[in-house]
C-alpha positions as a Python dict, from the first residue, in 0.01 Angstrom:
ca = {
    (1, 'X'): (0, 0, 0),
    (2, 'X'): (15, -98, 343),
    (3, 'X'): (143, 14, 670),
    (4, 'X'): (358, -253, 672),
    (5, 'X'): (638, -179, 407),
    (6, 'X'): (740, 208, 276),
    (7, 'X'): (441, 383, 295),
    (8, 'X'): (366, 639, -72),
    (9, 'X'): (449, 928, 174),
    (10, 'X'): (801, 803, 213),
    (11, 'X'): (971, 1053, 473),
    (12, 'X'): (1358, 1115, 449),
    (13, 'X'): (1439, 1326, 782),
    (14, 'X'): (1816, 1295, 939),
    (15, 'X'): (1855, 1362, 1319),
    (16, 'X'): (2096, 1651, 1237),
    (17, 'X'): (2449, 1546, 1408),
    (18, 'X'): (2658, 1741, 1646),
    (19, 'X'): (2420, 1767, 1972),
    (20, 'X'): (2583, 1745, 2310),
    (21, 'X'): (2320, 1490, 2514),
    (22, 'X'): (2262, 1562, 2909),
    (23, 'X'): (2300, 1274, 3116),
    (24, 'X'): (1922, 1237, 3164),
    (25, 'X'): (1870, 1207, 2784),
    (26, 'X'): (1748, 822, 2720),
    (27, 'X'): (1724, 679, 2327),
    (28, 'X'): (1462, 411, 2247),
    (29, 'X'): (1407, 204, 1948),
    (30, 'X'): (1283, -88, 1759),
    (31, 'X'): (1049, -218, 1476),
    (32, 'X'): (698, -147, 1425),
    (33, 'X'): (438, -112, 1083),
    (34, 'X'): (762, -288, 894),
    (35, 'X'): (1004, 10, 978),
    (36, 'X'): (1168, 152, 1226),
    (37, 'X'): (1100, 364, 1532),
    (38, 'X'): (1337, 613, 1767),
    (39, 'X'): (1266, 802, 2050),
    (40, 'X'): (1502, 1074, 2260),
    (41, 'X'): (1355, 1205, 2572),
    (42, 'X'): (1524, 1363, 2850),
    (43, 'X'): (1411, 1546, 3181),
    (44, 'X'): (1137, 1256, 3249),
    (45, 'X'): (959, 1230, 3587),
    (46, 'X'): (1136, 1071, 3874),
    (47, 'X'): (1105, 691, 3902),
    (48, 'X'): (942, 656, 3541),
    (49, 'X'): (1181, 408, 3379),
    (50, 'X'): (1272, 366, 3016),
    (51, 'X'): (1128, 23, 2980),
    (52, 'X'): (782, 217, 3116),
    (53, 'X'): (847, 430, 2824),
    (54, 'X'): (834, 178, 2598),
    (55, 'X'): (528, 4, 2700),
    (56, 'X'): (325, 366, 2660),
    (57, 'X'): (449, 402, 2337),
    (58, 'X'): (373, 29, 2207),
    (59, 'X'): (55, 45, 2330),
    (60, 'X'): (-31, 368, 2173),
    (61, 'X'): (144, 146, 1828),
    (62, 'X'): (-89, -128, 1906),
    (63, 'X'): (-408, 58, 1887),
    (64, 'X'): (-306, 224, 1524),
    (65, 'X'): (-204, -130, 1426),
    (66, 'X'): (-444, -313, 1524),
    (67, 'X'): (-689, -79, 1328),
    (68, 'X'): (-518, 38, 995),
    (69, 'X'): (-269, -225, 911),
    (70, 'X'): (-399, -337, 582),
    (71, 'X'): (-104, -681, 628),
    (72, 'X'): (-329, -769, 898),
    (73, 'X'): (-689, -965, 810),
    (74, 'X'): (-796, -940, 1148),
    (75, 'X'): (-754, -488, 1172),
    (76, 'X'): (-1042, -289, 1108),
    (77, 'X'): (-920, -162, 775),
    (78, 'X'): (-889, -523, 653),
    (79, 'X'): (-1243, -680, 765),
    (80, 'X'): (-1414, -359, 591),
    (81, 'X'): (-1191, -375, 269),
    (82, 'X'): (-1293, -784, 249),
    (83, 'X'): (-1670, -709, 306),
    (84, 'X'): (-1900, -761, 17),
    (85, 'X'): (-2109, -407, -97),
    (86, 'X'): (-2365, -307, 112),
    (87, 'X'): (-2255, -487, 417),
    (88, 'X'): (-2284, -216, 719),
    (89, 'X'): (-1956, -228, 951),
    (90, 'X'): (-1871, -32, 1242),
    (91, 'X'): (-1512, 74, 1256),
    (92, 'X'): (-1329, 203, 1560),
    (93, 'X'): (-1314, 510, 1693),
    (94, 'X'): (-922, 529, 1583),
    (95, 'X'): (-1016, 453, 1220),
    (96, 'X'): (-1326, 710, 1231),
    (97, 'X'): (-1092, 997, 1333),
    (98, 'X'): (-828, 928, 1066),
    (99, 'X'): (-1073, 862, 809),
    (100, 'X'): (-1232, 1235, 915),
    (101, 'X'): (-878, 1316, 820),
    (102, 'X'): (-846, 1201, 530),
    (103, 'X'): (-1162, 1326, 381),
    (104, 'X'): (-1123, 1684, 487),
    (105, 'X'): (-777, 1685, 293),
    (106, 'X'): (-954, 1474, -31),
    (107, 'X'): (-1251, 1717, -22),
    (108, 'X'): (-935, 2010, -21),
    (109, 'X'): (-761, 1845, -245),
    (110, 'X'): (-1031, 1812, -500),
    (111, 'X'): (-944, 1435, -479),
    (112, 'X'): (-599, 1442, -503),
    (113, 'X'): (-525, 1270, -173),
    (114, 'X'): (-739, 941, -181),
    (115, 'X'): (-715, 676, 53),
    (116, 'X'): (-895, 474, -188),
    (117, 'X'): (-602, 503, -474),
    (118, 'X'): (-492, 109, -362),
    (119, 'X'): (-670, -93, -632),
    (120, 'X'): (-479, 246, -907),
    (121, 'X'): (-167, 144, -715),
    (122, 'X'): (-133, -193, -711),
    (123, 'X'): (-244, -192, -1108),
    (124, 'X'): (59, 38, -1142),
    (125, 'X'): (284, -192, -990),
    (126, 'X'): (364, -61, -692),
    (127, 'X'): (175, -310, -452),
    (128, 'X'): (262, -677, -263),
    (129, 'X'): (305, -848, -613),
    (130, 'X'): (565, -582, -770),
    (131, 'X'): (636, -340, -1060),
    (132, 'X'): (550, -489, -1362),
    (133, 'X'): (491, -295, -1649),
    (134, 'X'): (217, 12, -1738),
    (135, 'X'): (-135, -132, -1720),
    (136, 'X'): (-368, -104, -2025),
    (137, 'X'): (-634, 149, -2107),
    (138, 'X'): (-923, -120, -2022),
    (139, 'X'): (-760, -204, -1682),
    (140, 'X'): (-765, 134, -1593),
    (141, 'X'): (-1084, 243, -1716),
    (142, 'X'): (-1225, -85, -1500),
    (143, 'X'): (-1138, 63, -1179),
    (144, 'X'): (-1303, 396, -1218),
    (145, 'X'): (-1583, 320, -1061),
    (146, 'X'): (-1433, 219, -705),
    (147, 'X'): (-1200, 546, -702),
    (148, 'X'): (-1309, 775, -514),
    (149, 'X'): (-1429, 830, -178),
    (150, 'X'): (-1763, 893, -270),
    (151, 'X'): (-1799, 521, -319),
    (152, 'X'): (-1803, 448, 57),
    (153, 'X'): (-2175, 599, 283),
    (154, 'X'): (-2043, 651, 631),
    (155, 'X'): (-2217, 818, 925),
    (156, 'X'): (-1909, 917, 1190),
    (157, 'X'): (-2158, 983, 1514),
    (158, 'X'): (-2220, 568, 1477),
    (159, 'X'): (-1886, 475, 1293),
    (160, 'X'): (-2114, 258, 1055),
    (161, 'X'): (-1962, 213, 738),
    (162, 'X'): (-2066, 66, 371),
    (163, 'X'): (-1895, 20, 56),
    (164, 'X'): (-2110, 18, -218),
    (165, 'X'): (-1859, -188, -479),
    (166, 'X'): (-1718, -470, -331),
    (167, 'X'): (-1376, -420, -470),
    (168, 'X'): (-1369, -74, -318),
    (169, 'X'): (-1059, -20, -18),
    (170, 'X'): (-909, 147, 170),
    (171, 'X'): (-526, 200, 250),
    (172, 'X'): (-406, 458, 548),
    (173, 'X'): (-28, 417, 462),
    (174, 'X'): (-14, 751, 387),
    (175, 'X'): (-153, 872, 708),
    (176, 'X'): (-184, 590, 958),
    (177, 'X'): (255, 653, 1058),
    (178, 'X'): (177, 990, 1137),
    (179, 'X'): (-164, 963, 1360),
    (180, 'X'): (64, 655, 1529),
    (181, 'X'): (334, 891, 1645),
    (182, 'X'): (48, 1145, 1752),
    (183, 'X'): (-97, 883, 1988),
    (184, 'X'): (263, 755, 2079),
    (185, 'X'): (319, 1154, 2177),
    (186, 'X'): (-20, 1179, 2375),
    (187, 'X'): (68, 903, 2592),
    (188, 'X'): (431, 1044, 2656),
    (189, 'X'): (264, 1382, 2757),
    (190, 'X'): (15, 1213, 3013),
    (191, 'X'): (330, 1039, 3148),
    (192, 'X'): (509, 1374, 3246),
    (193, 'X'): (767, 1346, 2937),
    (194, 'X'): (748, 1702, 2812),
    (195, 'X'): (1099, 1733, 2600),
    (196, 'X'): (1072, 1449, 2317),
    (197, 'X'): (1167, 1358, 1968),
    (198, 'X'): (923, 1080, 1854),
    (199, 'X'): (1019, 899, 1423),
    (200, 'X'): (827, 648, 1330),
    (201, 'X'): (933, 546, 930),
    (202, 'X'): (1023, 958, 909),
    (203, 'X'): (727, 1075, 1017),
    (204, 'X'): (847, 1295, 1316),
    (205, 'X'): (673, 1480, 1615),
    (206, 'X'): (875, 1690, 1886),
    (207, 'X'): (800, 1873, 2189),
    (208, 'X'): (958, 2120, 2422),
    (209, 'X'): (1365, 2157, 2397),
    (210, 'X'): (1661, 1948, 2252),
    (211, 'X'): (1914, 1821, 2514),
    (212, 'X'): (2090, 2105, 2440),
    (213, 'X'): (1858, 2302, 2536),
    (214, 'X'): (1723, 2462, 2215),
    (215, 'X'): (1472, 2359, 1938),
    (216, 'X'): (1529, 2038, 1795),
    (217, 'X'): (1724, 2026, 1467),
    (218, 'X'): (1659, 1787, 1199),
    (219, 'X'): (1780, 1774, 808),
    (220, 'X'): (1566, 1754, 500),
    (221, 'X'): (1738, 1487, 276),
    (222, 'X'): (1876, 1601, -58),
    (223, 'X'): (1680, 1457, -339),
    (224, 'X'): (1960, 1382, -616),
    (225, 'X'): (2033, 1007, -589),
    (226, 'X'): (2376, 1044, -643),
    (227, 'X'): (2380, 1259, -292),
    (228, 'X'): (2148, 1023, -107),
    (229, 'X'): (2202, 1094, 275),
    (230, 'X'): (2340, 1452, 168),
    (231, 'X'): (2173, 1786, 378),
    (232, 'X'): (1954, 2014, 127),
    (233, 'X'): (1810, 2239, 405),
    (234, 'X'): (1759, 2254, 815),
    (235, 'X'): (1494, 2364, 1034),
    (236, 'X'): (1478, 2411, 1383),
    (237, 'X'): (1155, 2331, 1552),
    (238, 'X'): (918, 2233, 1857),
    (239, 'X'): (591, 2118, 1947),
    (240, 'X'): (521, 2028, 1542),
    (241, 'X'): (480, 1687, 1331),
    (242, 'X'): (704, 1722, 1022),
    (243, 'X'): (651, 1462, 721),
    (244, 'X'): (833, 1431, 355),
    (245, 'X'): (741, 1273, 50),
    (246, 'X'): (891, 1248, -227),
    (247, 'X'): (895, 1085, -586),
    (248, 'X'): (1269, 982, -639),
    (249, 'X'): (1311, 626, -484),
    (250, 'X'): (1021, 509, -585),
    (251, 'X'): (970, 401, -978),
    (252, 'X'): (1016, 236, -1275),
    (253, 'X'): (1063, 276, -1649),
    (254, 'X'): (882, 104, -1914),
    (255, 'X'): (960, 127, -2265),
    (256, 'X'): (1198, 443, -2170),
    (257, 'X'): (895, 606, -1988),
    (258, 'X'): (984, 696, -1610),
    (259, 'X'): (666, 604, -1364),
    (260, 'X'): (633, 759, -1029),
    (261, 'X'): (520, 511, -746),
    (262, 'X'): (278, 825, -673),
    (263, 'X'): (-93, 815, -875),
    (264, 'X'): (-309, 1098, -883),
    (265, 'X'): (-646, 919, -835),
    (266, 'X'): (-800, 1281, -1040),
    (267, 'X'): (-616, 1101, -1348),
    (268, 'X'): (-530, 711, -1258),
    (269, 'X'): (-200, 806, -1377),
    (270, 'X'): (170, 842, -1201),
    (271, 'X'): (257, 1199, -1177),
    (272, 'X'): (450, 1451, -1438),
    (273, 'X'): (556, 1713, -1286),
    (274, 'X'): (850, 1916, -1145),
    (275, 'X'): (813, 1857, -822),
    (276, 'X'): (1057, 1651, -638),
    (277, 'X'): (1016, 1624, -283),
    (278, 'X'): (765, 1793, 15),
    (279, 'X'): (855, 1881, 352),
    (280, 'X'): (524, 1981, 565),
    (281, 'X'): (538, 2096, 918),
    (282, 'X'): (221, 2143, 1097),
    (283, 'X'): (126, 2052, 1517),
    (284, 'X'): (-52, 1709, 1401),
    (285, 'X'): (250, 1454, 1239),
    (286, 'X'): (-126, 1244, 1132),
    (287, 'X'): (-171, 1574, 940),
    (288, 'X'): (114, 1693, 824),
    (289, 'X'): (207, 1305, 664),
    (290, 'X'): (-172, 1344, 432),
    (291, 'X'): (-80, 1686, 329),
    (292, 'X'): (256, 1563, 219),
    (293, 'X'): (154, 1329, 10),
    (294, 'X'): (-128, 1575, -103),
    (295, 'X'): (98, 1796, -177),
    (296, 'X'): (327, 1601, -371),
    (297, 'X'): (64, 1498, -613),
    (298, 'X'): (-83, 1840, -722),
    (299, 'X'): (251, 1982, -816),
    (300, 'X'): (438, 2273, -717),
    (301, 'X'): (196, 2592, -774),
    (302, 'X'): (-88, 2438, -657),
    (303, 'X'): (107, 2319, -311),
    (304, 'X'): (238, 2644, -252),
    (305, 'X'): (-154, 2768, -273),
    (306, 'X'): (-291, 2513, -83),
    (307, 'X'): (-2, 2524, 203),
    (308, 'X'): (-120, 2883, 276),
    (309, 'X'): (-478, 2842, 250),
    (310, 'X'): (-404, 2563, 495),
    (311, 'X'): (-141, 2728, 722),
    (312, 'X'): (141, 2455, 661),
    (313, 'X'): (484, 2545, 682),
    (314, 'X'): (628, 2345, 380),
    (315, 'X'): (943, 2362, 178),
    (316, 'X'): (928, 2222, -153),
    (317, 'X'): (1198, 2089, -417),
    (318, 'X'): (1156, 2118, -759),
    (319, 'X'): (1343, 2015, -1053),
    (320, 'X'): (1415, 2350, -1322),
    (321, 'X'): (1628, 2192, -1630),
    (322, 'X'): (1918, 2019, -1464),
    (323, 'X'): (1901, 2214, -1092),
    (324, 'X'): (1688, 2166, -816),
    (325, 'X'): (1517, 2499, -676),
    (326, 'X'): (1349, 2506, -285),
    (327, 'X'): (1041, 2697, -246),
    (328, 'X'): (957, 2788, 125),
    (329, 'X'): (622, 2950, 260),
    (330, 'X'): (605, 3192, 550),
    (331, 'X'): (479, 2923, 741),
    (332, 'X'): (790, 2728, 746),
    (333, 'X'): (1027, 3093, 767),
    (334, 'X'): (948, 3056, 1149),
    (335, 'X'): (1146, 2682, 1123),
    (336, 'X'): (1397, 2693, 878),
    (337, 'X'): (1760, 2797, 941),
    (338, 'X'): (1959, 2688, 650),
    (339, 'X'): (1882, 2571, 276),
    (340, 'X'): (2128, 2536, -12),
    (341, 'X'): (1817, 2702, -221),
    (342, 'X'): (1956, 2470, -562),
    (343, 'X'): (2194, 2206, -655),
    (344, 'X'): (2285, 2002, -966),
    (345, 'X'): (2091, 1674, -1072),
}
């Protein structure tokens, strides 16, 4: 995994269409983390100019790339994935706050969301080299012992870290989009940009009011191949990240088996389940991208607990025989406005 191709907690939000802009609304874009980013602002502080704008907001990419991009061998995540066990290396305070991140949501998770799942992945497949085919029992059973978070001592007040297996790492791609469009969203707020729509990859945040006025609409991509680019449900929100994942892109089939490019680290195996695709929204995107991933891996029940124990909104799509079937929490009843509720494989 790296933040530098699709990312496991790939994120299929549409712009919804149909918006009448003002004439103060300005669109930026470009490339970052190997995908793409867009931002709409509008009502922006006199004499602050778009190309302003864009400097903010690479800077703010800068700092998240420059510590989590796994492509990189000079980023922090890089120099303390190459170090040799027992080597004590102090990390930055970018990586320290994610990593805090992550950990609350593994210890939640009961290990289900694991940053240190790379080695499992790659094994699978699904890293730089390709899917090959479904690794043996021995492989598998050799990487137990650098699973797991437990296998790195940290101390956050001096960001000193130490692996204790060499061949321990970590990967942020699951979390490192979202904290990037948090920062990006920080600096736009200290410029006097109030009414934004920030994507990074999917991984969305958006503040104050749509040029129209009114919350800021977006579409949660059906599921069903066949309908790629189709609308399963709406929501209307503001001042929230909002993240997807979801298991249908990403895979391969050995020997008429079906593998999901998502591993539970709990079992070193791709998951079987029903569910299809996780929408969380929640005021941290850096958040809301873990927990959909998270959430993706435990399975539908266990989500739905978890969301509410967690106050996430989330809506949830689930295969049942040949139909999909939505599942929505309160939380997200404040943010949604339509969903089609099922629809055909």
């Amino acid at each position: 995994m790296s933040i530098t191709r699709p990312a496991i907690a790939l994120a299929f939000l549409l712009f919804a269409a149909g918006c009448s802009e003002s004439s103060s609304t300005e669109k930026l874009s470009g490339r970052i983390f190997g995908t793409s980013w867009n931002l709409t602002f509008h009502t922006s502080p006199e004499g602050l100019t778009p190309d302003q704008v864009e400097s903010a907001v690479m800077d703010a990419f800068k700092v998240v790339d420059d510590s989590m991009n796994n492509y990189r061998d000079d980023s922090t995540i890089s120099r303390l994935n190459a170090l040799d066990a027992n080597q004590v290396f102090e990390v930055d305070w970018d990586f320290a706050l994610v990593f805090n991140t992550a950990l609350d949501i593994y210890y939640a998770t009961g290990g289900a969301y694991d940053p240190s799942v790379s080695p499992l992945v790659n094994l699978w497949g699904f890293g730089p080299k390709g899917v090959t085919q479904r690794p043996s029992e021995d492989a598998l059973d050799a990487l137990e012992p650098i699973i797991g978070l437990e296998e790195f001592a940290w101390d956050l007040s001096t960001r000193a870290f130490v692996k204790q297996h060499a061949q321990a790492e970590l990967d942020f791609s699951s979390i490192a989009k979202g904290y990037a469009v948090d920062l990006a969203s920080d600096a736009l707020l200290e410029m006097g940009i109030e009414h934004f729509m920030l994507e990074v990859g999917g991984e969305v945040q958006v503040r104050g009011l749509s040029p129209r006025g009114d919350r800021w609409r977006l579409a949660i991509e059906n599921p069903v191949p066949a309908r790629a680019g189709a609308v399963y449900a709406a929501i209307a929100v503001t001042d929230v990240g909002i993240a997807t994942s979801g298991d249908y892109r990403n895979f391969f089939v050995d020997k008429g088996t079906r593998y999901s490019h998502l591993i539970d680290p709990r079992t070193a195996l791709p998951i079987e389940h029903d569910l299809v695709s996780v929408t969380v929204v929640h005021p941290s995107t850096m958040v809301a991208d873990a927990w959909a991933t998270a959430l993706m891996v435990v399975g539908t029940e266990e989500a739905l607990r978890l969301a509410d124990l967690y106050e996430l909104g989330v809506t949830l799509i689930s295969r049942d025989g040949q139909q999909l079937v939505s599942s929505d929490n309160g939380v997200m009843a404040q943010w949604l406005t339509t969903s089609t509720g099922e629809d055909a494989l």
